[in-house]
C-alpha positions as CSV (number, residue, x, y, z in Angstrom):
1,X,-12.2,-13.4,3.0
2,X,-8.4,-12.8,3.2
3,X,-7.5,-9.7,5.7
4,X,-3.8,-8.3,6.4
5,X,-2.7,-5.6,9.3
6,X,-0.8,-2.9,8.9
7,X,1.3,-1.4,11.5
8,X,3.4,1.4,11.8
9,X,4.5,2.4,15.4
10,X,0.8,3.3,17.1
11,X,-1.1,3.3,13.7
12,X,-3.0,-0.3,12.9
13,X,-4.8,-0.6,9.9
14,X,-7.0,-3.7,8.3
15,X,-6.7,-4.6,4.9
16,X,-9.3,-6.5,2.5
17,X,-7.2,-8.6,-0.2
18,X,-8.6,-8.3,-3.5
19,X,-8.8,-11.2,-5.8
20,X,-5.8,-10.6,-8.0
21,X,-2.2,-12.0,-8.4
22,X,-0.7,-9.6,-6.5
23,X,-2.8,-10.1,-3.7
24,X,-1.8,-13.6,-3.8
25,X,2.2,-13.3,-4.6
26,X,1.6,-11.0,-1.3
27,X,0.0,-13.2,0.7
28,X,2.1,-16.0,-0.1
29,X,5.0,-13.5,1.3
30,X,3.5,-12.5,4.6
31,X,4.7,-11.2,6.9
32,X,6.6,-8.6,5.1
33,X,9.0,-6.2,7.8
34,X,10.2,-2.8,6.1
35,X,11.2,0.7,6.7
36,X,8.6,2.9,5.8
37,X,9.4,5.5,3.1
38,X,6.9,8.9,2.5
39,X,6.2,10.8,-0.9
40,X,4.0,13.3,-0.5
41,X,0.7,11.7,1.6
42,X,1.5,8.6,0.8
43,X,4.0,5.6,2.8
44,X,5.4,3.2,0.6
45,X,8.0,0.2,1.6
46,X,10.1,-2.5,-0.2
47,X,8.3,-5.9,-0.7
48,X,10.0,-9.4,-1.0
49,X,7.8,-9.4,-3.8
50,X,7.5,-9.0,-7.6
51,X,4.7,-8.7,-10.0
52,X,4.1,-7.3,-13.2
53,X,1.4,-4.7,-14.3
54,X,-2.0,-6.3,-14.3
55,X,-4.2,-5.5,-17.1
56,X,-6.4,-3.4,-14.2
57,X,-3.0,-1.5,-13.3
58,X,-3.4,2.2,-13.0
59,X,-1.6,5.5,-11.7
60,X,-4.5,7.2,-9.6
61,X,-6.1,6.0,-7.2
62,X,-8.6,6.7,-4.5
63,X,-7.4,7.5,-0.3
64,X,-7.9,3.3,0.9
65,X,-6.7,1.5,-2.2
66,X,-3.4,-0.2,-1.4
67,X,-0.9,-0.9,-4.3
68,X,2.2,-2.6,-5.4
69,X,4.2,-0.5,-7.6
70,X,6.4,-3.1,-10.3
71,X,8.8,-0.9,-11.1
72,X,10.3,-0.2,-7.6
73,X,8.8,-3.8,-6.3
74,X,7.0,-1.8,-3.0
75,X,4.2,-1.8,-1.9
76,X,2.3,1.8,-1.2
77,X,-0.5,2.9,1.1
78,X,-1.7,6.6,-0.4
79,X,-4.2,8.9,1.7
80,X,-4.0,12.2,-0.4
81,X,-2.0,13.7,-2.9
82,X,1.8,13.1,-4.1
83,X,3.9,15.3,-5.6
84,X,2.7,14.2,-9.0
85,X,-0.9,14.7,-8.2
86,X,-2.1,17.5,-10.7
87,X,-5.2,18.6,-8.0
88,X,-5.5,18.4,-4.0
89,X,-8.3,15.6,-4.6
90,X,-6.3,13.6,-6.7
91,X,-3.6,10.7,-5.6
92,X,-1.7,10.4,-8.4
93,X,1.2,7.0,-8.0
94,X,4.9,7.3,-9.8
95,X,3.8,4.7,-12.5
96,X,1.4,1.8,-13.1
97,X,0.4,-0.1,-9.9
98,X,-2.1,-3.1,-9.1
99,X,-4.7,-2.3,-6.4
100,X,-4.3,-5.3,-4.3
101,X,-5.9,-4.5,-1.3
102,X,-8.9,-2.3,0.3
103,X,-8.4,-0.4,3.7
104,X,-11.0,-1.2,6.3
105,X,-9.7,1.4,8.5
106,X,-9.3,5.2,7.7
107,X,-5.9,5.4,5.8
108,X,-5.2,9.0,7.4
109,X,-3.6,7.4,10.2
110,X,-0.5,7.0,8.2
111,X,-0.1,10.7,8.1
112,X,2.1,10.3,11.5
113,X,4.5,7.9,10.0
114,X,7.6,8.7,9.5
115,X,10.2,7.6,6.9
116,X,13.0,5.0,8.2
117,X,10.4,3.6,11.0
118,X,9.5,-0.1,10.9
119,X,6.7,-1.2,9.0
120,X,5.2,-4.4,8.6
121,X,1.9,-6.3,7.3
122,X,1.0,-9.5,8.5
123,X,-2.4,-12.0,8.3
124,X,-5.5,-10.8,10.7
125,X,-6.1,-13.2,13.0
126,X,-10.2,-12.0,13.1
């Protein structure tokens, strides 16, 4: 099974690729280095990348679920709501995105990143 990490300053996260073209245009890419952006509780960064909406695309997810967003070609990490999130519980994205990846680690770690600090995802080596 394919595995990424995330890291952002002190916060590490695992990641469980999905099996889905994006996951695999992404993996193909790795390692991706970025400044990490925020909106609302959720970090988002530019990826090398591009991808079109998969037919399982969608614009909520749930706190773990790592996506790619086509329109803006980035790839975002959400652990609560955004600004277009219509209740506390819900994580709505900014348009259609693929779910590419599962969190292994708690997502809520992000909370202490801040936008403009390196970012990067690369393969586990587990």
């Amino acid at each position: 099974m394919r595995e990424v990490v995330i890291t952002a300053g002190d916060v590490i996260v695992r990641a469980r690729l999905l099996d889905t073209p994006t996951a695999d245009t992404i993996w193909a890419a790795l390692p991706i280095k970025a400044s990490a952006r925020t909106w609302g509780a959720e970090v988002y960064f530019d990826a090398p990348v591009t991808s079109v909406a998969e037919p399982g695309a969608r614009d909520t997810v749930k706190a773990g679920q790592i996506v790619f967003w086509p329109q803006g070609d980035a790839i975002a990490i959400c652990f609560g709501p955004t600004p277009l999130s219509r209740t506390k519980a819900e994580i709505r994205l900014a348009g259609l995105c693929n779910v590419w990846a599962e969190a292994i680690d708690d997502v809520r770690q992000f909370k202490a990143v801040h936008a403009g600090e390196p970012i990067s995802i690369c393969q586990s080596r587990s």
